[in-house]
Every structure is written in C-alpha cells, then in structure tokens.
C-alpha positions in Angstrom: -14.3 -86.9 -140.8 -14.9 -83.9 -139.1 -16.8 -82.6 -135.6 -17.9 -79.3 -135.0 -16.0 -77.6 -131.8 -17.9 -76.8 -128.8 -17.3 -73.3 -129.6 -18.7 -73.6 -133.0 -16.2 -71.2 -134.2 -15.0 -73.6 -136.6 -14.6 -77.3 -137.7 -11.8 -79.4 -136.5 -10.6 -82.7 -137.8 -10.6 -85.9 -134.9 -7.4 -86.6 -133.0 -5.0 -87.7 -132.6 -3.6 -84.1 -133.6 0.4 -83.0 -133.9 1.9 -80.1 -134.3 5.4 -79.1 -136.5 7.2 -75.8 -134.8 9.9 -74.8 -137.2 12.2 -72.2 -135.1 15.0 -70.0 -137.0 17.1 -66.9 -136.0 17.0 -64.0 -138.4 20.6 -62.1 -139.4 21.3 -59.7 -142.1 22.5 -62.7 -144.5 19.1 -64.2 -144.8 18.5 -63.2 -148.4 15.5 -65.5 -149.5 14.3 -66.5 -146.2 10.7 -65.1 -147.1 10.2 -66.6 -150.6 11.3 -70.2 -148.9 9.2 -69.6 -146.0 6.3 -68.9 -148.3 7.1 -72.2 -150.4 7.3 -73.8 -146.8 4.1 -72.9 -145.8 2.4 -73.8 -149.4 3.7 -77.2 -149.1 3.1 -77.9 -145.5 -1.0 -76.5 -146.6 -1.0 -79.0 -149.2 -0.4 -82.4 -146.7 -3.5 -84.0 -145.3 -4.6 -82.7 -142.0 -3.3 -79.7 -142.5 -5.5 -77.2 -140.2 -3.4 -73.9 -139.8 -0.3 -72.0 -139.1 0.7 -69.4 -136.7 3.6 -67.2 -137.1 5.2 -65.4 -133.8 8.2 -62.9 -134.7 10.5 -61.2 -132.6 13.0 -58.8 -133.4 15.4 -61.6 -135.2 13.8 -65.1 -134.5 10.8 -66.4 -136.1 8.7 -69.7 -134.6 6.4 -71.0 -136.9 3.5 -73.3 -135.2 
C-alpha cells in the first residue's frame, strides 16, 4: 500500500523504510566495475520495496544510496 507525499511529487510506500549504501574506491585496476554495478543496480530494482537509487562520485570513490 501506498500514500501520496505531502509534496505530491510522488508516491511513497509506508515505513518502516531502510536504506543499503554500498561505498567503493575506484583505481586503475577496476576493469568491470560498471557492467557489475549496472547488474547491481538491476537486481537491487527487482527486490520488493525497491523505491530509488542515488549515485554520488568523486574523483575515485563512488557511494551508491
């Protein structure tokens, strides 16, 4: 079940609510990292309760939220 936020902006599912932040550091040996961190996200959109993900990078570290 869902409720509409007060902003209205969009639909959010009722709490209890967690969050997964996956952290790495980036180097020049990382030869796959994108293809696995596509096939991360994929999976991660297919569990129940999945709402979003937001990606911050940095010059050589990634935090995934």
């Amino acid at each position: 079940m869902t409720e509409i936020s007060p902003n209205k902006i969009t639909a959010l599912p009722l709490p209890p609510y967690y969050a997964v932040i996956f952290t790495s550091v980036r180097t020049l040996l990382d030869k796959g990292y994108e293809a696995t961190s596509n096939r991360m996200l994929d999976l991660a959109s297919q569990q129940p309760g999945f709402f979003k993900c937001r990606l911050s990078t940095g010059k050589h570290r990634d935090i995934n939220v």
